[in-house]
PyMOL Python script that loads the backbone (N, CA, C, O; Angstrom):
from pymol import cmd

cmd.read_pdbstr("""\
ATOM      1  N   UNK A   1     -96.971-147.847  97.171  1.00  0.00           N
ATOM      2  CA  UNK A   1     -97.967-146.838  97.450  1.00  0.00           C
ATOM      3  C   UNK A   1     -97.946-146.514  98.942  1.00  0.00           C
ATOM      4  O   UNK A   1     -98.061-147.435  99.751  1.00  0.00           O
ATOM      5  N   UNK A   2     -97.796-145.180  99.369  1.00  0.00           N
ATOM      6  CA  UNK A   2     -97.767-145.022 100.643  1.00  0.00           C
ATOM      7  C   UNK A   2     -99.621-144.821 101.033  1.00  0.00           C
ATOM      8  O   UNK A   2    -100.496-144.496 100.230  1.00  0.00           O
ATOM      9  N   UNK A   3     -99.784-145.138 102.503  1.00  0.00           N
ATOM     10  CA  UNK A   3    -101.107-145.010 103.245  1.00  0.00           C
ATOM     11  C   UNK A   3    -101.118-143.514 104.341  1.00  0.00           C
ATOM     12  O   UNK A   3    -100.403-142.954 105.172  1.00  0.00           O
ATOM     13  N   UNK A   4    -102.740-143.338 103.520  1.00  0.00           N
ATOM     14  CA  UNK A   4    -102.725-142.000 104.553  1.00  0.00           C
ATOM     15  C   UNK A   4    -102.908-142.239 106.217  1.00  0.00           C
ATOM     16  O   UNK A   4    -103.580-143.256 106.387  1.00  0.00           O
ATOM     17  N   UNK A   5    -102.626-141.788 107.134  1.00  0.00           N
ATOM     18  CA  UNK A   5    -103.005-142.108 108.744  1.00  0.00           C
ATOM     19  C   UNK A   5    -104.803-141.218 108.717  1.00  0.00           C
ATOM     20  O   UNK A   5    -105.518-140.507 108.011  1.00  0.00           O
ATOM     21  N   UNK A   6    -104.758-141.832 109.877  1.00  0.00           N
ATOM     22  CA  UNK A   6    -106.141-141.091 110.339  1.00  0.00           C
ATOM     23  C   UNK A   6    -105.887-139.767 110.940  1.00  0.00           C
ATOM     24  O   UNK A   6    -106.801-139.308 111.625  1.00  0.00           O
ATOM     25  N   UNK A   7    -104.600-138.938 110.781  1.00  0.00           N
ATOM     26  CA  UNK A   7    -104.421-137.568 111.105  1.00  0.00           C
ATOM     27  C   UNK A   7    -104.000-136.898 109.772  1.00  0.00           C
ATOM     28  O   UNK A   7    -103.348-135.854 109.781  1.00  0.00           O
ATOM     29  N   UNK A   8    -104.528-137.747 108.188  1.00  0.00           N
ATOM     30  CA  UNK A   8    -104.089-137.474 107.045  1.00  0.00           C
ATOM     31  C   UNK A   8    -102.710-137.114 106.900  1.00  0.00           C
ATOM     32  O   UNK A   8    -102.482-136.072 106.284  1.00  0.00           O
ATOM     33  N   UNK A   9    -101.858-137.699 107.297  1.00  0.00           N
ATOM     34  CA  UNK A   9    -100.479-137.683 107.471  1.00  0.00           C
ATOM     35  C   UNK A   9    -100.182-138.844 106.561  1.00  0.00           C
ATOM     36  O   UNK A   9    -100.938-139.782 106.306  1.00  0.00           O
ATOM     37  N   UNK A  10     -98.576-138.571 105.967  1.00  0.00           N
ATOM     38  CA  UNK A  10     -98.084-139.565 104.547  1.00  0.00           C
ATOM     39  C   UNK A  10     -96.901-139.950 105.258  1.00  0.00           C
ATOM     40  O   UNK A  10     -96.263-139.154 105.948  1.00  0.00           O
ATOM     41  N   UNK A  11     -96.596-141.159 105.103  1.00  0.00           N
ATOM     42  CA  UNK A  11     -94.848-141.039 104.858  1.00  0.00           C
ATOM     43  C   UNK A  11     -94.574-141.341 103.640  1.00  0.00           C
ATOM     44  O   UNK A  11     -95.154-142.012 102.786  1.00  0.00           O
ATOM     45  N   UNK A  12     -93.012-140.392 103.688  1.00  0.00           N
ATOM     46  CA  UNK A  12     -92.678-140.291 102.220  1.00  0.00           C
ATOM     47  C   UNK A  12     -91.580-141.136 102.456  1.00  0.00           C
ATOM     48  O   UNK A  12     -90.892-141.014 103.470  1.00  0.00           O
ATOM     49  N   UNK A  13     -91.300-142.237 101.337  1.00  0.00           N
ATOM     50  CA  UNK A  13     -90.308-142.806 101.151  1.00  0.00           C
ATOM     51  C   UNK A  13     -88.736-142.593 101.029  1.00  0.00           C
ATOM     52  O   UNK A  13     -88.198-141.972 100.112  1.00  0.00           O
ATOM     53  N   UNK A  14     -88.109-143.178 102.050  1.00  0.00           N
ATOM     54  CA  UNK A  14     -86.725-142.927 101.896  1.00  0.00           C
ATOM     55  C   UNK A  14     -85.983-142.487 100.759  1.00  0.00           C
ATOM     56  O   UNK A  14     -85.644-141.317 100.583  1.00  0.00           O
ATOM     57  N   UNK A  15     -85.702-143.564  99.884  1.00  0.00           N
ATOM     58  CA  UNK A  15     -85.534-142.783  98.681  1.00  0.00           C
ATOM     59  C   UNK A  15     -86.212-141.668  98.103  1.00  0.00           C
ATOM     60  O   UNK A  15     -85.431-141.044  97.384  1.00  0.00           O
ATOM     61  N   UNK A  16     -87.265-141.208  98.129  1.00  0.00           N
ATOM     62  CA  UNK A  16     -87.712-139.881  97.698  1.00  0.00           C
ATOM     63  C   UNK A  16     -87.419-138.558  98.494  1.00  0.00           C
ATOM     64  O   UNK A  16     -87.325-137.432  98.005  1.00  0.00           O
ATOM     65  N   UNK A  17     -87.306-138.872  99.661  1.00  0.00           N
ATOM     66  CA  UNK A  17     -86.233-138.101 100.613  1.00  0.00           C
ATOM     67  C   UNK A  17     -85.161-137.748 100.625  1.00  0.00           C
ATOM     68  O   UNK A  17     -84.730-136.601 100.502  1.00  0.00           O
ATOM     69  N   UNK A  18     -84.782-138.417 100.731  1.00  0.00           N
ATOM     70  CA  UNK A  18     -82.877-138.316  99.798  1.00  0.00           C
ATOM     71  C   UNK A  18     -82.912-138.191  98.843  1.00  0.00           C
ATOM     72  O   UNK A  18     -81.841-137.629  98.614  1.00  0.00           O
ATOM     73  N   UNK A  19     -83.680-138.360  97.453  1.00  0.00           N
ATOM     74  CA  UNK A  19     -83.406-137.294  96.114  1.00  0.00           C
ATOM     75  C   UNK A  19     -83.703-135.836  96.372  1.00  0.00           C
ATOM     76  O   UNK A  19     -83.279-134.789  95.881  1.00  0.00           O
ATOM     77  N   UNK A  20     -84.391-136.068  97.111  1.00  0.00           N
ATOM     78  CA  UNK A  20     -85.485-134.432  96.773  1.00  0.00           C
ATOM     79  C   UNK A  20     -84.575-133.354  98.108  1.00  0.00           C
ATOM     80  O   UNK A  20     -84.686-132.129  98.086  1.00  0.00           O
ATOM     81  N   UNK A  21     -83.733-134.080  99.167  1.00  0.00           N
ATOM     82  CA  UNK A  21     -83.346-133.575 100.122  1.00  0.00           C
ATOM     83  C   UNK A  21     -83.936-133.361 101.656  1.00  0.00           C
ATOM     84  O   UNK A  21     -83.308-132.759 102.527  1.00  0.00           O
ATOM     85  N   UNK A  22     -85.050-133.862 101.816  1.00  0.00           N
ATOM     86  CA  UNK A  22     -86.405-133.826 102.210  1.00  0.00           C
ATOM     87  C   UNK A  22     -85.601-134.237 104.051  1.00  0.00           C
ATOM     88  O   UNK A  22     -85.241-135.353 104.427  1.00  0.00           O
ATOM     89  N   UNK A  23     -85.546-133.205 104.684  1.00  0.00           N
ATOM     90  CA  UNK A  23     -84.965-133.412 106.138  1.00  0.00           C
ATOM     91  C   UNK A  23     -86.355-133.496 107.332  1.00  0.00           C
ATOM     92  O   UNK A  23     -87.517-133.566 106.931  1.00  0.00           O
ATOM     93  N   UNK A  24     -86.067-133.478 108.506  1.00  0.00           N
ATOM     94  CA  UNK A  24     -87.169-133.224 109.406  1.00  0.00           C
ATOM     95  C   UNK A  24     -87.185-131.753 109.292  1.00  0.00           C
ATOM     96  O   UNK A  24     -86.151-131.190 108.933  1.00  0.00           O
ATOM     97  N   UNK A  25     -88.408-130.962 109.600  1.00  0.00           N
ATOM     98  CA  UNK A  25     -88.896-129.651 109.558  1.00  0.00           C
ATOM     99  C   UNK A  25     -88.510-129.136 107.774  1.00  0.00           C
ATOM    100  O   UNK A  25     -88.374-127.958 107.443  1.00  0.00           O
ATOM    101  N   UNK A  26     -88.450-129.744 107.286  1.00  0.00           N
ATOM    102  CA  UNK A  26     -88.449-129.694 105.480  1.00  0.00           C
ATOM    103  C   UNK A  26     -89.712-129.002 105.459  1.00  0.00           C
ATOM    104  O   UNK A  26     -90.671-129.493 106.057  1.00  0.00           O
ATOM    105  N   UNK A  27     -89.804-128.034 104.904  1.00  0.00           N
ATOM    106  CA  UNK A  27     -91.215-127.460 104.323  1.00  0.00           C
ATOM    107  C   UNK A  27     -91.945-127.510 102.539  1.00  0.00           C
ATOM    108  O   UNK A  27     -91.825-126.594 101.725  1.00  0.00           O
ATOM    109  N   UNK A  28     -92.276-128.107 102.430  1.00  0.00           N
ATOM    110  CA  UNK A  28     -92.482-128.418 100.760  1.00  0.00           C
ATOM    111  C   UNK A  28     -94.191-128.082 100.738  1.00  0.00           C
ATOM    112  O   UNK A  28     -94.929-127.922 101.710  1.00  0.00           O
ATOM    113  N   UNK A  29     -94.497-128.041  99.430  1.00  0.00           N
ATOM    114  CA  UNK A  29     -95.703-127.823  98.587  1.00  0.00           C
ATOM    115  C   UNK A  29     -96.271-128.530  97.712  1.00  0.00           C
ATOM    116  O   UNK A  29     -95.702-129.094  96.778  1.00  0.00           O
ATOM    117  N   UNK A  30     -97.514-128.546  97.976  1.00  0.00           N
ATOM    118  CA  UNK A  30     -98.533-129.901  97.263  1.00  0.00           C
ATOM    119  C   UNK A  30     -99.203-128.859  96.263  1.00  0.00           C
ATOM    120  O   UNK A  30     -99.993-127.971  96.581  1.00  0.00           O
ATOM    121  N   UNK A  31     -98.695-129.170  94.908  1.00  0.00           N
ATOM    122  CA  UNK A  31     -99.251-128.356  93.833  1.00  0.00           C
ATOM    123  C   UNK A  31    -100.019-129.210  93.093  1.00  0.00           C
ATOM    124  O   UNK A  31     -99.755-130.412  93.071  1.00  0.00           O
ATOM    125  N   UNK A  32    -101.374-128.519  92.192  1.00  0.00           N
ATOM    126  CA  UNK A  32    -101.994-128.867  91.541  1.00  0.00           C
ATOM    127  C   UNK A  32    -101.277-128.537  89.842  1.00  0.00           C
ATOM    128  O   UNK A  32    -100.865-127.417  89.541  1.00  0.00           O
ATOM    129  N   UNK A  33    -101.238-129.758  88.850  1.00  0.00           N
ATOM    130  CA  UNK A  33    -100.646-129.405  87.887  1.00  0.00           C
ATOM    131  C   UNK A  33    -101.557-130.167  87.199  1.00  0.00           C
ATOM    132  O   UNK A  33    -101.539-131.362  87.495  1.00  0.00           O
ATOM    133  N   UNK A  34    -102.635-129.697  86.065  1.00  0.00           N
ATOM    134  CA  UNK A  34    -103.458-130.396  85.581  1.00  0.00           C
ATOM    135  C   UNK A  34    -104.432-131.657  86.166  1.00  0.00           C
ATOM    136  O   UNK A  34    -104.872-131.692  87.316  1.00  0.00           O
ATOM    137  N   UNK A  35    -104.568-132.240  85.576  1.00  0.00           N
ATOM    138  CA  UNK A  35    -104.926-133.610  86.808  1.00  0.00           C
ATOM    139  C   UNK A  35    -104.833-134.273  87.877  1.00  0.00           C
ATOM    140  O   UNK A  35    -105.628-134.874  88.600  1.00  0.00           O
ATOM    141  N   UNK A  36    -103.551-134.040  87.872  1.00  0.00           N
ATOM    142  CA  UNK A  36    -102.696-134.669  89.222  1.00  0.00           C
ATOM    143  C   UNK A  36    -102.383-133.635  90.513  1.00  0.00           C
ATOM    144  O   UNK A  36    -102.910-132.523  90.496  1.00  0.00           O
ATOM    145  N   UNK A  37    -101.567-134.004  91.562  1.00  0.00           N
ATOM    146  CA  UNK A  37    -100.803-133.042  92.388  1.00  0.00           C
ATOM    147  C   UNK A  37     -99.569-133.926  92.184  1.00  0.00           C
ATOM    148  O   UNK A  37     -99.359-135.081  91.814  1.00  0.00           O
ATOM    149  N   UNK A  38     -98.721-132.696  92.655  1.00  0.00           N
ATOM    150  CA  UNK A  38     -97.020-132.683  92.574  1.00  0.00           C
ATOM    151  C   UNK A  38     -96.335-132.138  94.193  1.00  0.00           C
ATOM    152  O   UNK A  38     -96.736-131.097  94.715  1.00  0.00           O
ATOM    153  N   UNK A  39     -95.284-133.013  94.830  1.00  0.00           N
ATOM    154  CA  UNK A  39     -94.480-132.562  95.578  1.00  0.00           C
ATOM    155  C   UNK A  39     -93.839-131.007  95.131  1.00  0.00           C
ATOM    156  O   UNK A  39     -93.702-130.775  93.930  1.00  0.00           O
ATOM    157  N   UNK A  40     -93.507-130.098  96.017  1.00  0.00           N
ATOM    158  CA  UNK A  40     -92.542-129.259  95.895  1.00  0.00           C
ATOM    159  C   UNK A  40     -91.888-128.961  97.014  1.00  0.00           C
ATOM    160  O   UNK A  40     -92.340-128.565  98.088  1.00  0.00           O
ATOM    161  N   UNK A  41     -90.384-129.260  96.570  1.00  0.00           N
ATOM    162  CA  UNK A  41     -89.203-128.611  97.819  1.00  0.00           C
ATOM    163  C   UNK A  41     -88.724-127.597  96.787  1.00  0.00           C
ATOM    164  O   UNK A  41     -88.695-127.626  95.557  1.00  0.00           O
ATOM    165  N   UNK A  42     -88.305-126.561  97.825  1.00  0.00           N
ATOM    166  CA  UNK A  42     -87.559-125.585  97.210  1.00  0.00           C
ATOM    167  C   UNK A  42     -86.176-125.982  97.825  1.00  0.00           C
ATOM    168  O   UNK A  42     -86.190-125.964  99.056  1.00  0.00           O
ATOM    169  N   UNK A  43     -84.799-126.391  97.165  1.00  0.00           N
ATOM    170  CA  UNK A  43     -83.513-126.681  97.490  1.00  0.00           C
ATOM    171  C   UNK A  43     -83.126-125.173  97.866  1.00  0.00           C
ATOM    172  O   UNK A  43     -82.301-125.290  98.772  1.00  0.00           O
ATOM    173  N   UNK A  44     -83.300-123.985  97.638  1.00  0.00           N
ATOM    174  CA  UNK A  44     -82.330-122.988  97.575  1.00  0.00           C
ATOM    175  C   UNK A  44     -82.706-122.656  99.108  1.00  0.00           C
ATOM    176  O   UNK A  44     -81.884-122.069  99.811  1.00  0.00           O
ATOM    177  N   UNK A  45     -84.474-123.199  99.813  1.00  0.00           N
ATOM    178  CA  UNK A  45     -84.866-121.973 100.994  1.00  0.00           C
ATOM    179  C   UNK A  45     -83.943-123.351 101.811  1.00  0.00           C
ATOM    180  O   UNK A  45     -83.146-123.134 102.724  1.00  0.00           O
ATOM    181  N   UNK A  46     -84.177-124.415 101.398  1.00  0.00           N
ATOM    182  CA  UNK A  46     -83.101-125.555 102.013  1.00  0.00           C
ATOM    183  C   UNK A  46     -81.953-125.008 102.294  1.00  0.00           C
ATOM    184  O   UNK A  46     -81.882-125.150 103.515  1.00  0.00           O
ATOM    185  N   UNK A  47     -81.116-124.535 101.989  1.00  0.00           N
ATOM    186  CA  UNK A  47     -79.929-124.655 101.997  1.00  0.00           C
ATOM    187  C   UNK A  47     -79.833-123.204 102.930  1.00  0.00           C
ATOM    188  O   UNK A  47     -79.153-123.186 103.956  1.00  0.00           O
ATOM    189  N   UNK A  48     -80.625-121.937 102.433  1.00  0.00           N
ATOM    190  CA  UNK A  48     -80.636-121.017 103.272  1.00  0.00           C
ATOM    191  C   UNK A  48     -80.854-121.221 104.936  1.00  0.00           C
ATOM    192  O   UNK A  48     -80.205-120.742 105.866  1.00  0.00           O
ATOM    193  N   UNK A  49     -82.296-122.332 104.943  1.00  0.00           N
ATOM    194  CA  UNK A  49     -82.363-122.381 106.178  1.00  0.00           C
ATOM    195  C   UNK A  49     -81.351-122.800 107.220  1.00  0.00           C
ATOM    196  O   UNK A  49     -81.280-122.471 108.404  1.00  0.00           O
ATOM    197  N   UNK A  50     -80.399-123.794 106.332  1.00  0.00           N
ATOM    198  CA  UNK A  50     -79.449-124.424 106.920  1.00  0.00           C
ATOM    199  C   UNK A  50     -78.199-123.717 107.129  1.00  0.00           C
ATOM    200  O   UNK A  50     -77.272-124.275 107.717  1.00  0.00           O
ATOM    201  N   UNK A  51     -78.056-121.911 106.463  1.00  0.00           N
ATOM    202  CA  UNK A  51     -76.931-121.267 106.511  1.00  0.00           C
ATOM    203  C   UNK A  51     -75.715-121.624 105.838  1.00  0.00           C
ATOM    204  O   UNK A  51     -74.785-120.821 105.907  1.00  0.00           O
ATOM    205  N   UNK A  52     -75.566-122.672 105.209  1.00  0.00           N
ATOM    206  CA  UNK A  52     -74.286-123.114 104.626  1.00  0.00           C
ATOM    207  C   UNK A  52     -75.053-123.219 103.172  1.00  0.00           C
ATOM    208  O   UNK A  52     -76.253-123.097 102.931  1.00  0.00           O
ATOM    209  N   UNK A  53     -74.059-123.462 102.374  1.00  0.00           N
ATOM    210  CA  UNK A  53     -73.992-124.013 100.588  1.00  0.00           C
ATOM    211  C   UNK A  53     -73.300-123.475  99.829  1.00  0.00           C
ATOM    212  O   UNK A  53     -72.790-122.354  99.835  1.00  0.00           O
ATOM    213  N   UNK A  54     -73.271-124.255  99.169  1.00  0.00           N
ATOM    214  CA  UNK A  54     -72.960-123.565  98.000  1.00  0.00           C
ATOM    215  C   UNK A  54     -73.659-123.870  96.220  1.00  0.00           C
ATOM    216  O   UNK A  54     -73.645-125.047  95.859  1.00  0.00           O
ATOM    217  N   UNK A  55     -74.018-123.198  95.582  1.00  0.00           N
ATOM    218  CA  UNK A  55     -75.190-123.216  95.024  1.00  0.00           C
ATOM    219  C   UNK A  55     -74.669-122.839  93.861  1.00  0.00           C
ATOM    220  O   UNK A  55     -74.305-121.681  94.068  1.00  0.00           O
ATOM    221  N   UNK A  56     -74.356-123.179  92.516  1.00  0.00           N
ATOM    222  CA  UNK A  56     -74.005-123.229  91.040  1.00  0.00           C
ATOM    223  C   UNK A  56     -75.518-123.511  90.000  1.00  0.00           C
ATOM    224  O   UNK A  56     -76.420-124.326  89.802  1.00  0.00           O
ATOM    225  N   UNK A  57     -74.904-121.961  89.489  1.00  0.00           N
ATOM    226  CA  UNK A  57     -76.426-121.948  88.710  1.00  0.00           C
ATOM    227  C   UNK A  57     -75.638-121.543  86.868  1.00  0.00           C
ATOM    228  O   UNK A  57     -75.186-120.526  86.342  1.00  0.00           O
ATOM    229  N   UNK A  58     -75.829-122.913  86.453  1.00  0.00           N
ATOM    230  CA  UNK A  58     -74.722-122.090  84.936  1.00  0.00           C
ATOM    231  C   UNK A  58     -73.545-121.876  85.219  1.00  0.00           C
ATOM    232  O   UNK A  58     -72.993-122.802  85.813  1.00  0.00           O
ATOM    233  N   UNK A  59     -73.143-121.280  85.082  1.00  0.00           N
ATOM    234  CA  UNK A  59     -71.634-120.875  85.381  1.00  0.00           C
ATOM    235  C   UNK A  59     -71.465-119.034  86.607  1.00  0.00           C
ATOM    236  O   UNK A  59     -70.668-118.099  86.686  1.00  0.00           O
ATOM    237  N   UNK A  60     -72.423-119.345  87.110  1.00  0.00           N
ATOM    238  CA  UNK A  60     -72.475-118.708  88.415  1.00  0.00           C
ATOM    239  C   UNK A  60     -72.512-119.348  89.948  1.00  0.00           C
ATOM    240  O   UNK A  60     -73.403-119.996  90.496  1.00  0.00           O
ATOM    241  N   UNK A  61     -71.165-118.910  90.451  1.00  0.00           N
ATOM    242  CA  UNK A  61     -71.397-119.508  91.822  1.00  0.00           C
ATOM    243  C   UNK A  61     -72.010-118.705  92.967  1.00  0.00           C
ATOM    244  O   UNK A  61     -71.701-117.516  93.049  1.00  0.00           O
ATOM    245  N   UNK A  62     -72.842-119.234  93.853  1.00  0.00           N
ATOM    246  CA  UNK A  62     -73.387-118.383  94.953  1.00  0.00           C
ATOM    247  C   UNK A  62     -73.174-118.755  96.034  1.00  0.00           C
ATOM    248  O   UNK A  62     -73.961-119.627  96.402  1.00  0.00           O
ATOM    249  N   UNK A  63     -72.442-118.477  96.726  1.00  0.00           N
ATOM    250  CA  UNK A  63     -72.403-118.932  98.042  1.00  0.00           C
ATOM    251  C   UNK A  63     -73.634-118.363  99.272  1.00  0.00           C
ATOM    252  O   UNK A  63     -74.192-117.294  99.023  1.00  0.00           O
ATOM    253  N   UNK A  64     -73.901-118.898 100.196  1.00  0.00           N
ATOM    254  CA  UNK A  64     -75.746-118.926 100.594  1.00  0.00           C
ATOM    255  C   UNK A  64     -74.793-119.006 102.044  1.00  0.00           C
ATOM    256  O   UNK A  64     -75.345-119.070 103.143  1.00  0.00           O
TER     257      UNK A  64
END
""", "prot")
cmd.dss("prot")
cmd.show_as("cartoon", "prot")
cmd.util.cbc("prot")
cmd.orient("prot")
């Protein structure tokens, strides 16, 4: 279980960082989904911000 700071600040766990892609200046979203809240990264504004990728959706490739 991570602890909130007294500037309501989280750290997020390494491993959940590296699945999710989660860099410094990462911008993600705290959604409400029924009961709970949920992380959100968007991978695609990721990859834009970063100017490089390449991005396979189905059998479509996009280069970003």
């Amino acid at each position: 279980m991570t602890k909130v700071t007294a500037k309501y600040q989280i750290t997020i766990p390494p491993e959940v960082r590296t699945e999710l892609g989660i860099v410094p200046g990462s911008e993600v979203e705290i959604c409400k989904e029924e009961d709970r809240y949920v992380l959100v990264v968007d991978p695609i504004a990721e990859l834009k911000k970063n100017g490089v990728g390449d991005l396979r959706v189905n059998s479509l490739r996009m280069n970003i």
